[in-house]
C-alpha positions in Angstrom: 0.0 0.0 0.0 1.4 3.7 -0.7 2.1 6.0 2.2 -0.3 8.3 3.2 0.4 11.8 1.0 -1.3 14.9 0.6 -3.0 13.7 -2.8 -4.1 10.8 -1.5 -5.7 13.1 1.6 -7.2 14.8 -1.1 -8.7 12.4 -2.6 -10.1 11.1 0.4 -12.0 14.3 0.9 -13.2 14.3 -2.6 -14.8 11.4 -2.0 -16.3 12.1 1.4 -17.4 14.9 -0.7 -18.9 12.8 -3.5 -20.5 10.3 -0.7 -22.4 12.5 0.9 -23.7 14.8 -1.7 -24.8 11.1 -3.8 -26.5 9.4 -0.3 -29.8 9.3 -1.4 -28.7 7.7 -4.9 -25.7 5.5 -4.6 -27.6 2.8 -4.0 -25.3 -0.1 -5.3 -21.9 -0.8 -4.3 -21.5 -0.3 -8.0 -21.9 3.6 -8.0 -19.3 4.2 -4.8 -17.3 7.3 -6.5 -13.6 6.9 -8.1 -11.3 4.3 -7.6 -13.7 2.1 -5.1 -16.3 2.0 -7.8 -14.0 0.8 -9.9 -12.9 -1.6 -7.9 -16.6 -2.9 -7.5 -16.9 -3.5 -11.1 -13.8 -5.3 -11.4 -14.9 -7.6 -8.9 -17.9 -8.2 -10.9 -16.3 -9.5 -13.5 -14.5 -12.1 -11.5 -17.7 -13.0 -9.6 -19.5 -13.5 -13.3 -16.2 -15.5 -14.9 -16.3 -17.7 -11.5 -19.8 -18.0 -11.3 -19.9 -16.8 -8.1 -21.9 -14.5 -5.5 -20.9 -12.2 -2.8 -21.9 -9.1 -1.0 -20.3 -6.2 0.4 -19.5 -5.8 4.2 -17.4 -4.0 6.6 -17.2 -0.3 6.3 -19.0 0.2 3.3 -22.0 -1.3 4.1 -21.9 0.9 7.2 -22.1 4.1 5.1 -24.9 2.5 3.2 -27.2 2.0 5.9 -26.5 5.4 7.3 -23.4 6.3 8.8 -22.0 8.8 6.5 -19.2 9.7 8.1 -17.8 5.8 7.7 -15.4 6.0 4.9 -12.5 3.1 4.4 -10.0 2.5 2.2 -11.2 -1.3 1.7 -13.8 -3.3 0.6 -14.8 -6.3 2.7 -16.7 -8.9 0.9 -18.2 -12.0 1.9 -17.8 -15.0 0.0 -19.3 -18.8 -0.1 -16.3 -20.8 1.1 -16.8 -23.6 -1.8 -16.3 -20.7 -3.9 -13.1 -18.7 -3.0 -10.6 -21.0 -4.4 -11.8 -20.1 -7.7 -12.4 -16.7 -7.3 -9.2 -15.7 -6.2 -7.8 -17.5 -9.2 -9.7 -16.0 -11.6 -8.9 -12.6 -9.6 -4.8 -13.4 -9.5 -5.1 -13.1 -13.5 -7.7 -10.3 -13.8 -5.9 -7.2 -12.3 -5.7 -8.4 -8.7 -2.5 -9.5 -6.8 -3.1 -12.1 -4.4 -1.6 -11.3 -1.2 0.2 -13.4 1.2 -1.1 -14.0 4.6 0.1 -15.7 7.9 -1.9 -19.6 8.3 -5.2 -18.9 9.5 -5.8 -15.7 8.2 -8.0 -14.9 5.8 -7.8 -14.4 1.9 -6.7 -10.9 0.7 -6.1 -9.1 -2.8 -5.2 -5.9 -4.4 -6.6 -3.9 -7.0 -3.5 -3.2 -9.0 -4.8 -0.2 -10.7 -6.1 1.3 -7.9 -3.9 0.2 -4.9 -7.3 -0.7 -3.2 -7.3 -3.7 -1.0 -10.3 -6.5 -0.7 -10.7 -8.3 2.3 -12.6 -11.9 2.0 -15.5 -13.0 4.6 -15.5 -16.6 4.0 -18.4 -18.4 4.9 -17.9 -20.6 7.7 -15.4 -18.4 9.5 -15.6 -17.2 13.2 -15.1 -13.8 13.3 -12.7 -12.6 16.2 -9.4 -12.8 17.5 -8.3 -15.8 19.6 -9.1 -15.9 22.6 -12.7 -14.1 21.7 -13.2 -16.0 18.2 -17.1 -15.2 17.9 -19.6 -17.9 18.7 -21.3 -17.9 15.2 -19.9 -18.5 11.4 -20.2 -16.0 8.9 -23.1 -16.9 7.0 -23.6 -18.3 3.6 -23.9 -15.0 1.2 -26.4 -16.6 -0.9 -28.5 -17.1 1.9 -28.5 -13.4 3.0 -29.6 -11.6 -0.7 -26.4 -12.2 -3.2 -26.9 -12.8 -6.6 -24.2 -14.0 -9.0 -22.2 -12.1 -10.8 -23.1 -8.4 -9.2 -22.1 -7.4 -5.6 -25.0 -6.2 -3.5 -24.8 -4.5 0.3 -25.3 -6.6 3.1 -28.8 -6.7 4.7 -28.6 -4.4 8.1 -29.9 -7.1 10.0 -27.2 -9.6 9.0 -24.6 -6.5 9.0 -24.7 -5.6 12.8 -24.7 -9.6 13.3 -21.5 -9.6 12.1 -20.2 -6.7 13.7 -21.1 -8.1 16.8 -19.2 -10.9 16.4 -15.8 -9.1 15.2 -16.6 -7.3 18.8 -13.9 -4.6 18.3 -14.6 -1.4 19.6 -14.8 0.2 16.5 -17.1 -2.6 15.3 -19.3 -1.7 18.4 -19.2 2.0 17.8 -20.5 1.3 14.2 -23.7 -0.2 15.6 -23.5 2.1 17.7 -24.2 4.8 15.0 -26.1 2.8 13.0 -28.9 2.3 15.5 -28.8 6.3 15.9 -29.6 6.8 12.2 -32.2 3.7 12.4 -34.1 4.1 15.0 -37.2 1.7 13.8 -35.4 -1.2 12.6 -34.1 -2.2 16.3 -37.1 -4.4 16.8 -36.8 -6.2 13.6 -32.6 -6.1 14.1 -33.0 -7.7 17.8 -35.4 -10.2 16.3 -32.9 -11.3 13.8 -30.4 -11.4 17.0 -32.6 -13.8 19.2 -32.5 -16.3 16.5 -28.9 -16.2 15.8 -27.3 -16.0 19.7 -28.3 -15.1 22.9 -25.2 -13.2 23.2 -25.5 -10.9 20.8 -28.6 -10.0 21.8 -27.1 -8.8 25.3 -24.5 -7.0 23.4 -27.2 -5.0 20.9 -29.2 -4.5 24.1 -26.4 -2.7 25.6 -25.8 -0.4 22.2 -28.9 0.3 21.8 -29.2 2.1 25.6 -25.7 3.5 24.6 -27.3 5.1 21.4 -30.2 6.3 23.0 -27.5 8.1 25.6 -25.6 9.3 22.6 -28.8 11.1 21.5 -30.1 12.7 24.7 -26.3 14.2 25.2 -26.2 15.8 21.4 
């Protein structure tokens, strides 16, 4: 990755810029601004050559369902673990470099062109750091809305799942905000929740008091 420079700053702000003026119509990962839309369409093309699905995650699908202010230099992407093998094939001869990774850890490339990494979700995984690996598996993304071929954003529901399993605290303070800006989905989010780990539920109920705290302060 290049060092952090004054252009690339810039650019950074051009496309907070772009981001928040084009909320209301960037509604697919494929109309992000610059370099990361880009990127989304190359990745296309390596889902359709692989016949395979995924969806976006991690900070993008943050700013998606309302966070604004979450911009990140990477695009997460979740992919069916039966499926990766050939994917990052088919993306080591179609403008990606496949990088290398300690055992254990998970699959990452690079957008040669545009310096932009992509991290891999595989399905199956447990979020997490050892000794705190997460007490769930990343879901299958066909099972949570992808479609082959064409990257789609996470569901919200399925999105604060998994960032309740990471359990960073910046993973936290992203639910966090996200609750803030969607206020009347935390029924239907917590019912998701009960179904997938007591745990989590705990956790969101916690957030969710923390939000509403957030709010009354502002």
């Amino acid at each position: 990755m290049h060092p952090i420079t004054t252009a690339i700053l810039a650019e950074q702000l051009a496309i907070a810029d772009a981001l928040l003026q084009g909320r209301e119509t960037m509604l697919m990962p494929q109309e992000l601004p610059g370099r990361y839309g880009r990127v989304v369409h190359a990745i296309d093309r390596v889902l359709l050559a692989s016949d395979c699905e995924a969806l976006v995650g991690g900070g993008w699908a943050v700013w998606r369902h309302g966070y604004i202010g979450r911009v990140t230099q990477d695009i997460d992407i979740i992919l069916p673990a039966n499926r990766i093998e050939e994917f990052m094939r088919v993306a080591s001869v179609s403008g990606f470099q496949v990088l290398s990774s300690l055992p254990g850890r998970w699959p990452k490339l690079l957008h040669k062109d545009t310096d932009v990494q992509v991290d891999i979700l595989p399905e199956g995984e447990r979020p997490g750091s050892p000794p705190d690996y997460a007490p769930t598996t990343i879901p299958s993304p066909s099972q949570i809305g992808a479609v082959v071929g064409s990257l789609r954003y996470i569901g919200i529901n399925t999105l604060v799942e998994l960032k309740l399993a990471a359990g960073r605290l910046k993973d936290k303070a992203d639910v966090v905000e996200l609750l803030r800006v969607n206020s009347g989905e935390v029924n239907s989010i917590r019912t998701h929740l009960v179904h997938v780990h007591p745990q989590y539920v705990n956790l969101f109920d916690e957030l969710v008091a923390q939000a509403h705290k957030d709010d009354v302060q502002r």
